[in-house]
Every structure is written in C-alpha cells, then in structure tokens.
DRENTORMI-603122 format. One record per residue (C-alpha): x, y, z; residue in three letters; residue number from 1. Coordinates in steps of 0.02 Angstrom, whole numbers. Layout:
BEGIN
     east    north       up     r     k
        X        Y        Z   Ala   NUM
...
//
This chain:
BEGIN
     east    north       up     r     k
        0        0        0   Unk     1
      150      105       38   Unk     2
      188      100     -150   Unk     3
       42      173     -204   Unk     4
       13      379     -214   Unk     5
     -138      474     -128   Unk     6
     -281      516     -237   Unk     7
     -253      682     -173   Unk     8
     -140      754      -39   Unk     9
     -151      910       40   Unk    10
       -2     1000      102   Unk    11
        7     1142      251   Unk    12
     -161     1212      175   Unk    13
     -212     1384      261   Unk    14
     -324     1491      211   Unk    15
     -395     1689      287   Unk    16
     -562     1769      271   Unk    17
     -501     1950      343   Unk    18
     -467     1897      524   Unk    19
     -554     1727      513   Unk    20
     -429     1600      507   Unk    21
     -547     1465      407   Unk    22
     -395     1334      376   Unk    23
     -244     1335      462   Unk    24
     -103     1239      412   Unk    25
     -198     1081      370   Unk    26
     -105      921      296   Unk    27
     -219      779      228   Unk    28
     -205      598      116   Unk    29
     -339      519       24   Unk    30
     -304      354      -24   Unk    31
     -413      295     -207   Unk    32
     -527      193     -223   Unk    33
     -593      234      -38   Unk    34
     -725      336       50   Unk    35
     -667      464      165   Unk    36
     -771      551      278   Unk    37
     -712      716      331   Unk    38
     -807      793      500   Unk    39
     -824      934      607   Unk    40
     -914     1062      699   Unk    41
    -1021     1205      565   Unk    42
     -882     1322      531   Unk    43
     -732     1188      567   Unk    44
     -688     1247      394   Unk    45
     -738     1072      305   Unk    46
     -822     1161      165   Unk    47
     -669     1287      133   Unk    48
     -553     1150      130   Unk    49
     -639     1080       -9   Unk    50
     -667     1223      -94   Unk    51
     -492     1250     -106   Unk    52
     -478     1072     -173   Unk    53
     -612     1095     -308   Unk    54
     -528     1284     -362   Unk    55
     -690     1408     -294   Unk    56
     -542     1473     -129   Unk    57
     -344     1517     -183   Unk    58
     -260     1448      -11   Unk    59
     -152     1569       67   Unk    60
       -3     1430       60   Unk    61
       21     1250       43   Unk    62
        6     1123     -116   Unk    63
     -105     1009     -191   Unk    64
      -32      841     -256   Unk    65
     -161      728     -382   Unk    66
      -93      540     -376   Unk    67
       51      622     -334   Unk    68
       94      745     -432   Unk    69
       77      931     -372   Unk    70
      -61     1006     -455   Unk    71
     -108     1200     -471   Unk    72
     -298     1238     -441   Unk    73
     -341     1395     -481   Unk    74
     -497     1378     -515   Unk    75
     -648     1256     -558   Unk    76
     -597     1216     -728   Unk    77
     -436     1136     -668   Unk    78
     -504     1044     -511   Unk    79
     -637      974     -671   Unk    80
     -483      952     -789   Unk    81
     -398      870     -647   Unk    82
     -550      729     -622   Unk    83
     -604      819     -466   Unk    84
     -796      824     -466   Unk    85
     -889      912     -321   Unk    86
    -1082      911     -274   Unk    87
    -1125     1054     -156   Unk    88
    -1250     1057       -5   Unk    89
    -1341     1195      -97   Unk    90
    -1361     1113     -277   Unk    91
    -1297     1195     -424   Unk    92
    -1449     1162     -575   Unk    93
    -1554     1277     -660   Unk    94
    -1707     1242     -615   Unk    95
    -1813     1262     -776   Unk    96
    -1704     1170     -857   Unk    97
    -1702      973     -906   Unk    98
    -1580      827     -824   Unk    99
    -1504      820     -981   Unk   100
    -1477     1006    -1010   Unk   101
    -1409     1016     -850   Unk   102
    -1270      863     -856   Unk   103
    -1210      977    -1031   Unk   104
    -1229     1146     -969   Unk   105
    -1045     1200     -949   Unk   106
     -957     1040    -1055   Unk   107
    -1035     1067    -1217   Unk   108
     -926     1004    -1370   Unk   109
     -954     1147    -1480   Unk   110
    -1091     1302    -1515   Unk   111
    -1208     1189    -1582   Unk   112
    -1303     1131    -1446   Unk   113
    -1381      964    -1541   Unk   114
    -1244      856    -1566   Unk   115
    -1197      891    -1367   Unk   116
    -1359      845    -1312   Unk   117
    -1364      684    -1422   Unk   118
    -1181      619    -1384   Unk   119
    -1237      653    -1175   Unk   120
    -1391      567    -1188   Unk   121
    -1312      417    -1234   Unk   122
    -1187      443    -1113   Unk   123
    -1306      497     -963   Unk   124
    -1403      328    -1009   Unk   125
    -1243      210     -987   Unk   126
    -1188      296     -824   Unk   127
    -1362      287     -755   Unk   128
    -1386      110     -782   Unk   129
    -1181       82     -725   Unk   130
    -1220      158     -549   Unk   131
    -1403      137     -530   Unk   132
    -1434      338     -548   Unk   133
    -1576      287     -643   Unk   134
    -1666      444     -696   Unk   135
    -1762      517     -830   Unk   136
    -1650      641     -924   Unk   137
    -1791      746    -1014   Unk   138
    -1886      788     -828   Unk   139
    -1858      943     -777   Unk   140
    -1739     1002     -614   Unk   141
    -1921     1099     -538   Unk   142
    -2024      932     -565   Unk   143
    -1915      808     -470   Unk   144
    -1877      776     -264   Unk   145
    -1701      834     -193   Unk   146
    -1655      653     -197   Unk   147
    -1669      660     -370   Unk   148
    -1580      823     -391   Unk   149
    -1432      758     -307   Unk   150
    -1438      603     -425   Unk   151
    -1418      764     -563   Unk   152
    -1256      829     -473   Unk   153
    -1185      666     -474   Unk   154
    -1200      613     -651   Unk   155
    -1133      787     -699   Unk   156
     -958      752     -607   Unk   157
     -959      578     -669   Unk   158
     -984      650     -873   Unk   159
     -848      768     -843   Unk   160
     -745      618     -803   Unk   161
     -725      627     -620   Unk   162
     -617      497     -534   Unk   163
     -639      604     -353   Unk   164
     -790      649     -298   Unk   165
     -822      775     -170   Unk   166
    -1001      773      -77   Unk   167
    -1038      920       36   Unk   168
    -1179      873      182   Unk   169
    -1261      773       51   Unk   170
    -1405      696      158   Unk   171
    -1448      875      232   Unk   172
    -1612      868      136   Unk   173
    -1627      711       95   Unk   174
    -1762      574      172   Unk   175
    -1713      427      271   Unk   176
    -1743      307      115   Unk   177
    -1665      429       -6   Unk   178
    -1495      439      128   Unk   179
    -1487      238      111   Unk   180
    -1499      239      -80   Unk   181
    -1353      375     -101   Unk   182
    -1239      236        2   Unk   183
    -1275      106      -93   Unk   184
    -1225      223     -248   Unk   185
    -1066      283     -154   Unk   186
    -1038      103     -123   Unk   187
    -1044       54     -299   Unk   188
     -937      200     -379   Unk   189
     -800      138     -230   Unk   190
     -816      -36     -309   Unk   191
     -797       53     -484   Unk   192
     -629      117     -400   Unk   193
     -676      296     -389   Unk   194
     -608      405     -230   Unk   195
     -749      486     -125   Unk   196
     -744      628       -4   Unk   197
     -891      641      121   Unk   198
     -909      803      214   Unk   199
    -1040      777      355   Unk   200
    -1108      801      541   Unk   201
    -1178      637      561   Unk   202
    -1082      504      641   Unk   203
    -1214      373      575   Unk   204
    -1151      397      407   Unk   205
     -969      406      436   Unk   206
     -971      248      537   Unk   207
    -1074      155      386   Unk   208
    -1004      199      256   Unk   209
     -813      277      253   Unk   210
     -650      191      250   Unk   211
     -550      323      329   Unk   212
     -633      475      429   Unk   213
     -519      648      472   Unk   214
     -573      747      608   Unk   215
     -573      957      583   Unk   216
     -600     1086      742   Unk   217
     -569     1261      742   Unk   218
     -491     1290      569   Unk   219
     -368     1136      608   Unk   220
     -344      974      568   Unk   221
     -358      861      744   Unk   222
     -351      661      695   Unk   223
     -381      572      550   Unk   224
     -437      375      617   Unk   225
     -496      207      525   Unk   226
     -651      202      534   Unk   227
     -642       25      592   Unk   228
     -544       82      745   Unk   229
     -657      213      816   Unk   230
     -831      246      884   Unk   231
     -963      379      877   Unk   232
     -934      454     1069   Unk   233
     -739      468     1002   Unk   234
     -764      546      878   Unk   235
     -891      654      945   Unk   236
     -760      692     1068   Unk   237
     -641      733      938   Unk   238
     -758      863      839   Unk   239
     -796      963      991   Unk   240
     -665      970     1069   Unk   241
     -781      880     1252   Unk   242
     -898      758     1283   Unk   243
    -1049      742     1198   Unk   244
    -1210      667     1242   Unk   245
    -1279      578     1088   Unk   246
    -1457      559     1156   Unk   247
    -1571      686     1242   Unk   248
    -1606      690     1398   Unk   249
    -1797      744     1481   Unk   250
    -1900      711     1602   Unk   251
    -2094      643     1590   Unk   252
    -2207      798     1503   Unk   253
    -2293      909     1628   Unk   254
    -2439      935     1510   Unk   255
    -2554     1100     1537   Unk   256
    -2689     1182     1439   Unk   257
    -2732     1161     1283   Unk   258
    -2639     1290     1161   Unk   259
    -2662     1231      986   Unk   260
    -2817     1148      911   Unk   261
    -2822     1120      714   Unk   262
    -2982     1054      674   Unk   263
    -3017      980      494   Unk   264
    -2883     1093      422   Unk   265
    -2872     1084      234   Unk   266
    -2732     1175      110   Unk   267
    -2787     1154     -108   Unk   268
    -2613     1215     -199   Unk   269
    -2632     1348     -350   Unk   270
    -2647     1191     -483   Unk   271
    -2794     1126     -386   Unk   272
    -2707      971     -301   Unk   273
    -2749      946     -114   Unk   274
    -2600      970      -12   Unk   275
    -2676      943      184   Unk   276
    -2856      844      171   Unk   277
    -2934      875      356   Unk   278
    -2804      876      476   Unk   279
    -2859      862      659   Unk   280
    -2734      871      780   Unk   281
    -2681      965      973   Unk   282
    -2546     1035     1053   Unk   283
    -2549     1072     1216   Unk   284
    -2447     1166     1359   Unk   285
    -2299     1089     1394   Unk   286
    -2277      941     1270   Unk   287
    -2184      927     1077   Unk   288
    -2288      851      968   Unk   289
    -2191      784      808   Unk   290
    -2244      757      649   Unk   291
    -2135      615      559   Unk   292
    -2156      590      355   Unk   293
    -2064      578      220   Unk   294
    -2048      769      137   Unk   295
    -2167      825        5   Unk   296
    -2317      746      109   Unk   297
    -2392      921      179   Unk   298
    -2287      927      319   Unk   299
    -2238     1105      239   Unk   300
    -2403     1163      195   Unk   301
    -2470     1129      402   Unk   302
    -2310     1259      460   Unk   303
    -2352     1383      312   Unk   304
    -2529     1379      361   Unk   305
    -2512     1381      559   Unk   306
    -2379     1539      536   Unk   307
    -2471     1643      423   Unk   308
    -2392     1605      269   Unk   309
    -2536     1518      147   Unk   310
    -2725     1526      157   Unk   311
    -2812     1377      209   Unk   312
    -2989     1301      283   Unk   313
    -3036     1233      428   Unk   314
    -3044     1293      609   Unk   315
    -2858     1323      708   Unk   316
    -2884     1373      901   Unk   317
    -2748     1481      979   Unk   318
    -2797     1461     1170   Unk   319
    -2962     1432     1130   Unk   320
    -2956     1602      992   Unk   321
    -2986     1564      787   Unk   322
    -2846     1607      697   Unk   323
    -2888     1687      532   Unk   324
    -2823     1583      401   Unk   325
    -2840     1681      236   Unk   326
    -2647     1699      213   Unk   327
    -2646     1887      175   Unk   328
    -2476     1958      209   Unk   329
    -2511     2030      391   Unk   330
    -2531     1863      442   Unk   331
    -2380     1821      469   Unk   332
    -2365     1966      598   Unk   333
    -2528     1934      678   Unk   334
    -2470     1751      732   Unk   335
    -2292     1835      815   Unk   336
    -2407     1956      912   Unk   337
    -2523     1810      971   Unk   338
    -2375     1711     1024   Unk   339
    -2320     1601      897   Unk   340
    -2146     1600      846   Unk   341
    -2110     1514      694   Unk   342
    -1903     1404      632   Unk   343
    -1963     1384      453   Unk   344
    -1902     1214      374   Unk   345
    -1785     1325      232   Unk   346
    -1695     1455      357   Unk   347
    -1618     1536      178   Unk   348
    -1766     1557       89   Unk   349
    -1887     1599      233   Unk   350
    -1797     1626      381   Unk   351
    -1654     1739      337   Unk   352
    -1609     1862      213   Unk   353
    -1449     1788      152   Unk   354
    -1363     1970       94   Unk   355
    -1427     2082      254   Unk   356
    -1345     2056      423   Unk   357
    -1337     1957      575   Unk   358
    -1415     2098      684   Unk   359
    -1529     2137      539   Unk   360
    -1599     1960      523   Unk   361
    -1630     1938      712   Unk   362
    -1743     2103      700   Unk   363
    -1841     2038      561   Unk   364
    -2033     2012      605   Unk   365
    -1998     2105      773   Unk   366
    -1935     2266      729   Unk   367
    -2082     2356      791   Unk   368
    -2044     2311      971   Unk   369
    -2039     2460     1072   Unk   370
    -1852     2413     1136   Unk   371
    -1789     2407      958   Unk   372
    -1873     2597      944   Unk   373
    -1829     2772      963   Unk   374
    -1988     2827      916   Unk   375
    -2112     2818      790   Unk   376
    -1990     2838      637   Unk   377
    -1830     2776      687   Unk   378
    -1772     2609      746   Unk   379
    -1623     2591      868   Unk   380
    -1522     2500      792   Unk   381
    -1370     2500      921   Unk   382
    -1508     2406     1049   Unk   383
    -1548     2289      896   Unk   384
    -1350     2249      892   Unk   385
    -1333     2237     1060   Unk   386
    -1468     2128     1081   Unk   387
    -1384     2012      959   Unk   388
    -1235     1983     1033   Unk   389
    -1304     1930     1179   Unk   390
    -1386     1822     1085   Unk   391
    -1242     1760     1005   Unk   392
    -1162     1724     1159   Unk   393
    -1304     1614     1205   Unk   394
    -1319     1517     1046   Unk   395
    -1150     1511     1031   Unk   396
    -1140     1560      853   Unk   397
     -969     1565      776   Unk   398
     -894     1691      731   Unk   399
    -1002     1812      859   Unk   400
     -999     1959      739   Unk   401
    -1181     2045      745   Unk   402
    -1122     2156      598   Unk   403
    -1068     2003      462   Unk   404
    -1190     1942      325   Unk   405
    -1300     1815      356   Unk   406
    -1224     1713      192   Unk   407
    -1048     1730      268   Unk   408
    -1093     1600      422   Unk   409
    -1097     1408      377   Unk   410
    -1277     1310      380   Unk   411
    -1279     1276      570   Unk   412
    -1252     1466      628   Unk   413
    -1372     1531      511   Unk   414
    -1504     1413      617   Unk   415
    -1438     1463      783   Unk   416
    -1465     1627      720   Unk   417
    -1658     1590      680   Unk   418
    -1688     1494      823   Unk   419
    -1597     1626      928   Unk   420
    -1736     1764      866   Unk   421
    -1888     1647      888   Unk   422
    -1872     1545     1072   Unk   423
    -1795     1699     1154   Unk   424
    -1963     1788     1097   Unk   425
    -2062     1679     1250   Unk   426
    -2186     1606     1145   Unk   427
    -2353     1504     1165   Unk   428
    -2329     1405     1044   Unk   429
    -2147     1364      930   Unk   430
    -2179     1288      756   Unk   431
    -2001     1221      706   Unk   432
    -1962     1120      535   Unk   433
    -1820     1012      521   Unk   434
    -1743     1104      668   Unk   435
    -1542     1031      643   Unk   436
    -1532      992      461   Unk   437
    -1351     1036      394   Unk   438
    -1293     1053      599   Unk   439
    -1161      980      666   Unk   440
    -1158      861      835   Unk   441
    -1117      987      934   Unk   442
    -1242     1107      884   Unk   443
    -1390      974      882   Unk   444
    -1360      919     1070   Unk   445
    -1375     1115     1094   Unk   446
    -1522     1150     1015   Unk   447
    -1633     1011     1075   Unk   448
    -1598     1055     1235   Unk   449
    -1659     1232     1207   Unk   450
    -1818     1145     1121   Unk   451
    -1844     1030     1282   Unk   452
    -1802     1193     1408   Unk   453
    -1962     1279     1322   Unk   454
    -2053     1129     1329   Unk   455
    -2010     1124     1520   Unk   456
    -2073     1320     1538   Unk   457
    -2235     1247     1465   Unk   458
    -2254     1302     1284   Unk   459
    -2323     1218     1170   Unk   460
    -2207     1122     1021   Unk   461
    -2258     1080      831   Unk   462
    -2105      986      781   Unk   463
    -2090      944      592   Unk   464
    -1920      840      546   Unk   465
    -1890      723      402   Unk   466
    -1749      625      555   Unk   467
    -1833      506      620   Unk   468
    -1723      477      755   Unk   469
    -1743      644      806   Unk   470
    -1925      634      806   Unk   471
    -1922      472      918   Unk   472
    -1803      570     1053   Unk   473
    -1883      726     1064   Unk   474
    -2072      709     1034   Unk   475
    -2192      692     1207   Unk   476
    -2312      623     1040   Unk   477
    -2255      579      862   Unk   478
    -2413      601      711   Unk   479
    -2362      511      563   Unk   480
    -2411      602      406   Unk   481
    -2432      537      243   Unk   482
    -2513      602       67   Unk   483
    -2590      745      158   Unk   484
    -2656      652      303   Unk   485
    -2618      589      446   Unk   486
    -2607      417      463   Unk   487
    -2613      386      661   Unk   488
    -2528      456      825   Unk   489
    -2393      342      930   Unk   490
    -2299      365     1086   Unk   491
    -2128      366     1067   Unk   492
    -2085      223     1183   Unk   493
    -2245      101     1106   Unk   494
    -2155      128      926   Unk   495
    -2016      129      838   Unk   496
    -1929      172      666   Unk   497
    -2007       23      575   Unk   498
    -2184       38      601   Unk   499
    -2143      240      590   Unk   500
    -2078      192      417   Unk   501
    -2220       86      386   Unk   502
    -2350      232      422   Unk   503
    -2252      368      339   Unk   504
    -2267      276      163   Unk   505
    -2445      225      201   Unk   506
    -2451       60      214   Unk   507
    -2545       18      377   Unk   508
    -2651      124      484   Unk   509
    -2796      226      438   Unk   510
    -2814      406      423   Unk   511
    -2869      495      577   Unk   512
//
C-alpha cells in the first residue's frame, strides 16, 4: 500500500477570510478507491477546505498533489480538468431546465447545442444504468424531489470524467430512504474504483459507510482515524473538542392547557391538487408534538398555514381564539403578536435574508418592538445589535460578529441565528421544521436542549423533521403524516422506526 500515491494530498493548506482564520495549516491523504469522511463542527472549515480542493478558494499557502503529482488549482476548470468532481450542499442546477440540459450545461462540445445533447444522452443513459442513478434525463430540475436532484449533481461530475468525488452534507435534505440509496451508490462508484470525499455532521453515516474519517475543529486538522478503529462518542469527542451526549435527555411531560387545536384543516395548492385533506390534531402546554413523514407529504403546507404564510380552511384554536387563516400578508405578523414563533423548514429562503446582516436578520418580524425603537420613525439599531450579541453568546454562534452577513456564516449558525430570534421571543406556541438539518453534533445536542427547556417552561411544540431519530427522542407524541393526512398518533416508547416507516409511506393504519 506504501507503494501506491494518494488520490489527493493536501499539504500545510491555510487559508484567511479578513481575520477569520478558516484553515490553518492543514495536511491531509486520500487514499483511491476509498470513502473518506471528513467531520467537524459548522464552521470547522470542512467546506473551505474543499473548496480549495475543487478551485472556488486560492489557499493562502500549501500544495495540492493529484496521484502524486503537485497540481495548481486555480480555479474550477482545473479541479474538473484534474478529475475532481464536487456536489454542493446547496445544488448547483437551473431549475427550468431538463436533467439532460443540466449534465451539458458547462461541457458542451461545440456552439451547436444538438450534437452535445445527443452524444450526452447516450452517455447519461450508460452511467445511469452503471451506478443505478436511474433517472429520466428529459424531466425537468423543478419537477423532481431533492433526492433526485442530487442524482443530477452526481451524473454531472461523473460526465466530466471525475475519478474524485467530493459530496458536501449530502443527506442535509434528503429522506431517510433517499440517505440509504445515495450509500449504496457511493458504495458502488468505490467498487468502480472511484475516490470519495464525504463532508458531514452525522456520525451514523461516517461509521457506515467511510473507510478512513479525518477529524477538523477550529480551522485545524485534529485526527484522521480508520473508521474501523473508532466509535461515535470518540469521535464526537474529537469534533468538539468535550464530551458529547448523543441522546437527549428529559424528564416525563408536565402537560397543561390546551394551546393549539387544528380542526379539519385543509390546504388546495394553485394547480388545484390537495396538499392537507382534514387535519385534526392538538398541542398542548408543555408537550412537543412531532410530525414524522417523508418530505413532500404536507408537512410544509401545516407550518405555512399555522404561521401565516398560505390561506387555508378549517378551524385552528390559539388558546381557545380562531386564527384567521386567509394567508394575506399581515398574517404572518398577527401570529408573532399572538404568540407564535415560527423556525421555518428552509432558514435561507424563509428565515433569513442571506445578503442583510446578522443583527438585521434577528430584527426581522420584530422590529416594531418598542425596545428596538426610538420613536415612531426611527429604529435603534445600536439596541438591535446589542441585543444580538447577547444572543450570540447564548447560541454560541461562531464567529459572534452581529455586523457580518447572514451568507458569510456556515448552515448551522445561520439556524442558531433563527432559532436565537424565535425561542428567546417567549412564545405560546414554537412551530419548528427540520430544526438541525445541515448542523453539526455539537450544535444538535444544543439545540434540543433549548427545544426541551421551552417545553419544560410549558409552551407548546409543533415539531416537523424528516430525522426520524430525532422525532423518536424529542417528541412527548409523534403524528405520522402521509399524502396529506395523517395516518395515526404513537408514543414514542410504544413505537419505533419500522412501524414509523411503515405509516409514513402508508401502508398500515388509517387516516385519523
């Protein structure tokens, strides 16, 4: 083995953002023909490592060797050129355009545009059926599931030729089911003798699937182990630098009033299709209710509707009060006045506003609070700051700059930032969607235990996630939804992930 070169080795990598050290002095060897996983807290630096690798970052200094031979990567064209193929948390297709205009887009042969599309075709059909990425290359990107999409990103590294392919959180939005059929793919483009570099949070997927696992804190590289010849509480351990507890801990519910009563609730999309068909369901004080399913299955629709976001019908009780559900833009406010706080499932597209700042975002839907206020006309926008750095502090988001963009912090301090501006607002009732997707260990243990410290003060929790692990260890009761309805309600300790599983593709129970 001695004999044979890294796929890729980096050498003393560092790399500066102003006067955030992202990488610092980081030394790493892939061998081919393996998987391995890299891990580490949200803003480790995983992701600018890699971008380095794949040419979107210059490093400050070090080297990049390619089966041994130092290669210059100035940009994404080389890393390509190079057989480096990378597919990105946030996917890279054009939405109104086809699979198979997508896989070309960028590696056309000429200007004629036919010949391309015939030649990949061909092409996109044989690689397909080679790694079981069977998908139809004429649907279009905005007609198919994320699982699908990803299946998109892959084939277009694998056209250009990739022999090293770099994944980036790649089951962040992806279903339980979906998750199990991208290892089997991994698995197979391994067998094919292809080199694979997982970036993830999730210890469950580094321990099933990776050869070799390197473990990043703080901008540095800390241990790189077999995978064989660790465990999930090391490594843990490892990424955060302390011990972690990989379960949650709570006491028995002390349930209270009742705080949130949806009664035949019904949501009909703008091409007619029925999205929630009579949902019943309560929440009461003291007690997180989740809702397990697999996405796409009205999960969204329920939070949209409950936080003012789209019209619906039926009857929803706010402490015994109707909430108006006609989805006209004040509703949104009108639920944060009334007490509900709402962690939407997409914190870039509805919770934040990627270009505006931290201290901006936290204002955002409570910027007419009279401490945020000079007067009638002017906000005060020093208390806004100051407010969120204290909040910061208490989240723990890295780095705690109130004044930085909300699209310069990685995936799992953007949440802390939106979870930061709803608990801390003492609600009633908190409606949170997949509340630690694209968060690292660290991060997760942190923010169910603020979920389960509200719970404790007695609010009331609608908990949508797509985990179902996470549903089993924080839910007081767990509704399975499927096509719109749900399917039945379990305890959490009278179930488990198999009959869970069962219910959320509707295949026993009944709708009640």
């Amino acid at each position: 083995m001695s004999d044979i070169a890294p796929a890729i080795e980096l050498v003393g990598i560092s790399k500066a953002f102003g006067p955030v050290q992202a990488n610092k002095d980081i030394s790493i060897r892939v061998m081919p023909g393996t998987i391995h996983g890299i891990i580490g807290e949200n803003g480790a630096g995983k992701s600018t490592l890699m971008s380095i690798l794949y040419g979107f970052y210059k490093a400050d200094k070090g080297d990049v060797f390619i089966s041994g031979t130092k290669t210059a990567i100035p940009d994404s064209q080389a890393a390509i050129a190079a057989g480096i193929g990378m597919v990105f948390q946030h996917f890279k297709l054009v939405e109104n355009f086809s699979v198979l205009e997508n896989v070309v887009l960028g590696a056309e042969d000429g200007w004629k545009l036919g010949p391309s599309l015939r030649k990949a075709r061909k092409q996109l059909v044989d690689l397909a059926a080679e790694y079981e990425l069977n998908i139809d290359p004429d649907a279009l990107i905005q007609d198919i599931g994320v699982g699908m999409q990803q299946r998109v990103e892959i084939l277009k590294a694998l056209y250009r030729q990739a022999d090293i392919l770099i994944l980036d959180e790649p089951t962040g939005v992806l279903t339980p089911s979906e998750a199990d059929q991208l290892f089997r793919i991994l698995g197979r483009l391994r067998e094919e003798g292809k080199t694979i570099i997982l970036i993830t949070h999730k210890l469950r997927e580094i321990m099933e699937i990776t050869d070799t696992v390197s473990v990043m804190r703080r901008g540095e590289m800390t241990a790189t182990v077999k995978t064989a010849d660790t465990s999930p509480q090391e490594l843990a351990e490892l990424m955060v630098g302390r011990k972690v507890l990989l379960r949650v801990e709570k006491t028995a519910p002390k349930v209270g009033d009742l705080i949130l009563d949806v009664q035949n609730l019904s949501v009909t999309d703008d091409q007619g299709v029925k999205r929630l068909k009579d949902i019943s369901l309560q929440v009461r004080a003291g007690e997180i209710l989740g809702i397990a399913g697999v996405a796409g299955n009205g999960q969204s629709e329920l939070l949209e509707v409950l936080g003012g976001i789209q019209s619906g019908n039926g009857v929803v009780l706010l402490n015994g009060d109707a909430i108006d559900l006609t989805g006209k833009l004040s509703d949104g406010q009108s639920r944060r006045n009334r007490g509900i706080a709402h962690v939407p499932e997409d914190r870039q597209r509805e919770g934040l506003i990627m270009p505006y700042t931290a201290w901006e975002n936290t204002g955002f839907g409570y910027h007419h609070d009279a401490k945020y206020n000079r007067n009638a006309l002017l906000m005060n926008n020093a208390a806004l700051r100051a407010d969120t750095t204290e909040k910061m502090e208490r989240f723990d988001v890295r780095p705690p700059n109130p004044k930085l963009a909300a699209k310069s912090f990685s995936g799992g301090n953007q949440q802390k930032i939106v979870l930061a501006r709803e608990i801390e607002r003492n609600p009633d009732l908190l409606l949170i969607g997949q509340p630690t997707r694209g968060v690292d260990i660290g991060a997760i243990e942190f923010i169910h235990q603020q979920i389960v410290a509200l719970r404790d003060q007695g609010k009331a929790i609608l908990l949508v996630s797509v985990e179902l692990e996470e549903i089993l260890a924080l839910s007081d009761r767990i509704a399975v939804m499927f096509d719109g309805q749900i399917m039945g309600e379990r305890l959490p300790d009278q179930t488990d992930e198999k009959e869970l599983g069962l219910l959320m593709a509707g295949m026993t129970g009944k709708a009640a």
